[in-house]
N, C-alpha and C positions, 0 to 999 in steps of 0.2 A: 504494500500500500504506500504510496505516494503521497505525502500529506502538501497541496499547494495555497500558499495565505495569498488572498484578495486584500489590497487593502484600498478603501479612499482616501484617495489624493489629490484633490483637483489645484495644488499649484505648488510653484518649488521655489516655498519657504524651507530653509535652512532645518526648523527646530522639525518642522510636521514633517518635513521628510526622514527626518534623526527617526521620530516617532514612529511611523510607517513602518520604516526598513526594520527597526529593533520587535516592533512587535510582531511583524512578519517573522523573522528572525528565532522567535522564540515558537511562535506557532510550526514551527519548521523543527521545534526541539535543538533547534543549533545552540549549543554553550559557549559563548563567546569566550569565556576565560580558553579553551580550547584554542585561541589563537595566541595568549602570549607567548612569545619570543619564536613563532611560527615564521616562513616566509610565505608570503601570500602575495599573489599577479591578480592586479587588477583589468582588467580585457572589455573594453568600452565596446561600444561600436562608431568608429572611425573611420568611415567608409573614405571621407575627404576634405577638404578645407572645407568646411561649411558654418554659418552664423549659428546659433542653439536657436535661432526663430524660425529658420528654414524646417528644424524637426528630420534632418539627413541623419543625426549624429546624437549618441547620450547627452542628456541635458548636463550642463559642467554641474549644475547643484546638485543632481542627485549624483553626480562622480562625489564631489566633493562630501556628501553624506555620507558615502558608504565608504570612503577614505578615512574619513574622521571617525570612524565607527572602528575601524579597523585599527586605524593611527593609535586609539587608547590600550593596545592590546600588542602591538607589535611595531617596531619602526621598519622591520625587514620586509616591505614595500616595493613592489613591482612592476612597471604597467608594461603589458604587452600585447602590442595590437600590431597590425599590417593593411595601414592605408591601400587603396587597389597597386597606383603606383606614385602617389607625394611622398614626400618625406616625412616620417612619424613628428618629428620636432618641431615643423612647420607646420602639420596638423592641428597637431597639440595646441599648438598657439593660437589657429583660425576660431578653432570650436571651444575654447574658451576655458580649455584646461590647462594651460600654463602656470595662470598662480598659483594652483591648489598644489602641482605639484613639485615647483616650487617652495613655497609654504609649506609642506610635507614633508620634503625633501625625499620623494618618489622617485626612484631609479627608471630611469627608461631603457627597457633594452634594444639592445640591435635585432631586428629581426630578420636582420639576412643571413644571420649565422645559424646554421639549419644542424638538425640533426634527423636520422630516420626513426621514425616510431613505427614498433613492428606490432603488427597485430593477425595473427594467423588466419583467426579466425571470420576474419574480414569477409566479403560476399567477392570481391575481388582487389581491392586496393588495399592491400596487407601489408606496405610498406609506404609511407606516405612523410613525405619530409617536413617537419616545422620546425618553429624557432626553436632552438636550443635551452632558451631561459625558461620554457616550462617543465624542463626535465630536474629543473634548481627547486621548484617550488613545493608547498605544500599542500595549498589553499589557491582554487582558481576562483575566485569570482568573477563571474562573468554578468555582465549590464550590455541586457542587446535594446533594443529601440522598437516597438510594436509599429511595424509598415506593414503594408502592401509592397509585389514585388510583380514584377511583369513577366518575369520567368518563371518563378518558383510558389509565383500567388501570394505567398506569406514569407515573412522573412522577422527569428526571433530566437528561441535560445541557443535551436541546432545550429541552425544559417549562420547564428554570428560568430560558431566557435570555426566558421570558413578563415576567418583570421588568424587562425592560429599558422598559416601556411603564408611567404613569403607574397610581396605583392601581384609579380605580373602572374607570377605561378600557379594563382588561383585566377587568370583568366585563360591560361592554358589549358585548366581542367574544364574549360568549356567546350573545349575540341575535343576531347577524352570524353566525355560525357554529355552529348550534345542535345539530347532529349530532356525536357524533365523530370522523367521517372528516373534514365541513367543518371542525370547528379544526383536527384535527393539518395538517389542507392549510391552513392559516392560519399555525401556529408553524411548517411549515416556508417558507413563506413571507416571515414573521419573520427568521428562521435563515439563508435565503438573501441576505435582505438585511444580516443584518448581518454576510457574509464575504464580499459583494460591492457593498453600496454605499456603502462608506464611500469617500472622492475618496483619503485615505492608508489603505490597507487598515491590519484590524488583525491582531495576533497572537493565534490563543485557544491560552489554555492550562486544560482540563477539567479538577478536580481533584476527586474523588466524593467525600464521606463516608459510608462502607459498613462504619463501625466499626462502629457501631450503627443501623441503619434502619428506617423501621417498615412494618408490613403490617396487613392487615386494610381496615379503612373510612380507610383515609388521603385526603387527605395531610395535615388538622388534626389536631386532640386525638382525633377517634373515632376514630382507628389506634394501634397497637399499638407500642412501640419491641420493635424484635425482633434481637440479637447478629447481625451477619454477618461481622464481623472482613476487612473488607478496606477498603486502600482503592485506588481506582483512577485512573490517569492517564492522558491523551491529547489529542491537539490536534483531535482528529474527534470530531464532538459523536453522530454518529451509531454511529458505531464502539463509543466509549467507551459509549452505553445498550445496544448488543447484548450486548456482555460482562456488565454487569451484570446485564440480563434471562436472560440464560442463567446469571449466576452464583446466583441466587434460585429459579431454575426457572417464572418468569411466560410465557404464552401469546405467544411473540413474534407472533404473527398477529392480536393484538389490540392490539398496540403502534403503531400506528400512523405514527409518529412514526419509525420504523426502516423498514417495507414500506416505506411511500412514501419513505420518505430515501433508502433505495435507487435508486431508481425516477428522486430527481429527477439523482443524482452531481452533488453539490457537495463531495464527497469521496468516501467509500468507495462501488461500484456493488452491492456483492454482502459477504457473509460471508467469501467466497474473497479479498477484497482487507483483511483483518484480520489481523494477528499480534499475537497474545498473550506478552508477556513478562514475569518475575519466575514467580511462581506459575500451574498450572496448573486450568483449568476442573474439570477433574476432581478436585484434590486438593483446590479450595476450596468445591465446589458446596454451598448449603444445599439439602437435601430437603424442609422440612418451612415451609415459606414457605406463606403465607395470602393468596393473592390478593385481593381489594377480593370481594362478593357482588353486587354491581353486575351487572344484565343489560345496561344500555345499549349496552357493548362486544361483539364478536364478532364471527363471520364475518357476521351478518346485521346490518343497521344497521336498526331499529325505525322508523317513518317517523314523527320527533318532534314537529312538525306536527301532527298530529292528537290531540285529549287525549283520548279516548277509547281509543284504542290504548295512549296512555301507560298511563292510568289502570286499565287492565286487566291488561297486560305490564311495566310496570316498575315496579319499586321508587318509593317515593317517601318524601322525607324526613318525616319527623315529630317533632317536640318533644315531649319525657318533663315530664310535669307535676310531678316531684318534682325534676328537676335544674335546669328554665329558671329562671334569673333576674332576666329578662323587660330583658336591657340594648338586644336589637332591633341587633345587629349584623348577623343574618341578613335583618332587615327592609332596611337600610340598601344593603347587599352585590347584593341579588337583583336580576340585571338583568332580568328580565320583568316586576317588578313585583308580584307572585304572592302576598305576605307583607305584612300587614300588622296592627295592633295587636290587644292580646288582647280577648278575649271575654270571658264564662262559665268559657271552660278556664282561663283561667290560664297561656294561653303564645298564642302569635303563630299569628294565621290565614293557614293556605296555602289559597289559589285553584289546586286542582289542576290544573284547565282550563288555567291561563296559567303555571304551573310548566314549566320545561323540560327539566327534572331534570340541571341542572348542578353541584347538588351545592353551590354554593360556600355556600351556608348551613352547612352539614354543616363543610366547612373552614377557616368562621371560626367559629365557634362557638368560646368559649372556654371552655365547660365541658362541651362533649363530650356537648349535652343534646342531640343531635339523632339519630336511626337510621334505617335502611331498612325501609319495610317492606313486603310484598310485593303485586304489583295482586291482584286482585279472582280473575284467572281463571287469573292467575301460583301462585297458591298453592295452586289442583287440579293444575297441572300437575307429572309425575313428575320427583323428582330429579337 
């Protein structure tokens, strides 16, 4: 049994999020004295340079709550994350965690220094490289950000621990896995290895930010911040996204990332091995939640392979000639290869043939110059 705390939070005041997280914390049975003189990685999500009002990225207060939570118990302080491809340092500083860890005096580490984590029993990616600095630790807490995702539908405790893997490396794994049933069976794969092949296991401790979260074309700038006032805790990384996917009201059958988590029991087997505590599903549920427009998802998986089928049936991204820049982040990012310099138009040439429609152009784009638009014989078809 899974035990996951709901709590409300409708804003990120300092003390009520101290409060939140600690009584989450304890409905979770965690003993905080359990972390003195521990080392603990703290693991945001840091997708990119992004403002905390865009809603791309952990809000810095509730970093800083759950730092300060930690700070009275351990100074051996951690953060490790892997931007897609910025610089951690200079993230750090966009999205507004600089002085906390500063102030903290919070170790950053390198996260190009990789190690391999073996996991045998994997579905197939049984050797998988990440940063090195989690093999140091004890204590992962992990703070993903409740979005929408245009590829994966949802994107939240599993999805974020996709950082734990160096920057461009995990848009490589979008050519490895270019379906979205193949990656969620990849992050859970991921996920499996790292609550079972570390030689000293670690501790996860899930901490959501669902103050405010965004929907729409997420998980970059083209999504939406949208008020949900909660936030959420737990040590089951699959537990803790069913409750949020039901607290939002997203398609859990298109989540991926939960069916199969199910399926594999590296904790919860089923919905029936969840209990919800603090606040109830019912009294916190948002209605009116924006799912991603994204077809790639759903009970039919489109056979992505073939670009003609793409090119017909799915959305594909496109650059608005009045907002590009022309800085070539998406160019950079795109593991197929598909994007390259501009033309005539005045923004960045996609090769829709070799596009895979991963989207990650669309989530690093920094000014949001990028949308879906619909195939060719997607757009005769009804509603």
């Amino acid at each position: 049994m899974a035990v996951i705390s709901l709590q409300k939070c409708t804003q990120y005041d300092n003390k009520l999020l101290k409060d939140k997280i600690i009584a989450g914390l304890k409905q979770i049975d965690l003993d905080l004295t359990d972390l003195k003189d521990k080392r603990v990685c703290l693991k945001p999500n840091l997708l990119m340079p992004s403002s905390p009002e865009r809603a791309v990225t952990t809000h810095p207060e509730l970093f800083r709550a759950v730092a300060e939570i930690i700070h009275d118990y351990t100074r051996s302080i951690i953060i490790i994350e892997s931007p897609n491809f910025f610089p951690l340092k200079s993230t750090i500083k966009k999205t507004g965690l600089a002085p906390i860890v500063s102030d903290l005096e919070i170790e950053v580490a390198d996260i190009n220094v990789t190690k391999a984590l073996q996991f045998p029993l994997a579905h197939r990616y049984k050797s998988i490289d990440i940063s090195k600095a989690f093999f140091d630790v004890d204590y992962i807490i992990n703070m993903p950000k409740l979005k929408t995702h245009g590829f994966t539908h949802y994107t939240g405790a599993v999805k974020n621990l996709f950082g734990t893997m160096p920057g461009l490396s995990k848009a490589q794994m979008h050519m490895k896995a270019p379906s979205q049933m193949e990656f969620s069976e990849f992050l859970l794969d991921l996920y499996g290895g790292l609550l079972n092949g570390f030689e000293k296991p670690k501790k996860f401790i899930h901490i959501m930010d669902a103050v405010v979260g965004m929907e729409g074309e997420g998980p970059g700038p083209s999504g939406k911040p949208k008020k949900i006032g909660a936030v959420i805790v737990g040590d089951d990384a699959v537990a803790l996204d069913y409750v949020a996917v039901n607290l939002v009201g997203l398609d859990l059958k298109k989540v991926f990332t939960i069916t199969e988590g199910f399926k594999r029991g590296y904790g919860v087997k089923s919905p029936d091995d969840i209990q919800i505590k603090g606040e109830t599903l019912k009294d916190m549920r948002i209605t009116d939640f924006k799912a991603s427009r994204s077809s790639v998802m759903g009970g039919v998986i489109w056979p992505l392979t073939s670009p003609t089928i793409k090119n017909l049936f799915i959305e594909k991204p496109v650059p608005r000639t009045d907002v590009c820049t022309l800085c070539y982040n998406c160019m950079k990012i795109c593991p197929a290869g598909a994007i390259t310099k501009a033309d005539e138009a005045k923004v960045p040439t996609y090769n829709y043939r070799k596009c895979i429609r991963c989207f990650c152009c669309m989530e690093t784009c920094p000014e949001a110059a990028i949308y879906l638009k619909k195939g060719i014989l997607q757009r005769l078809m009804p509603s």
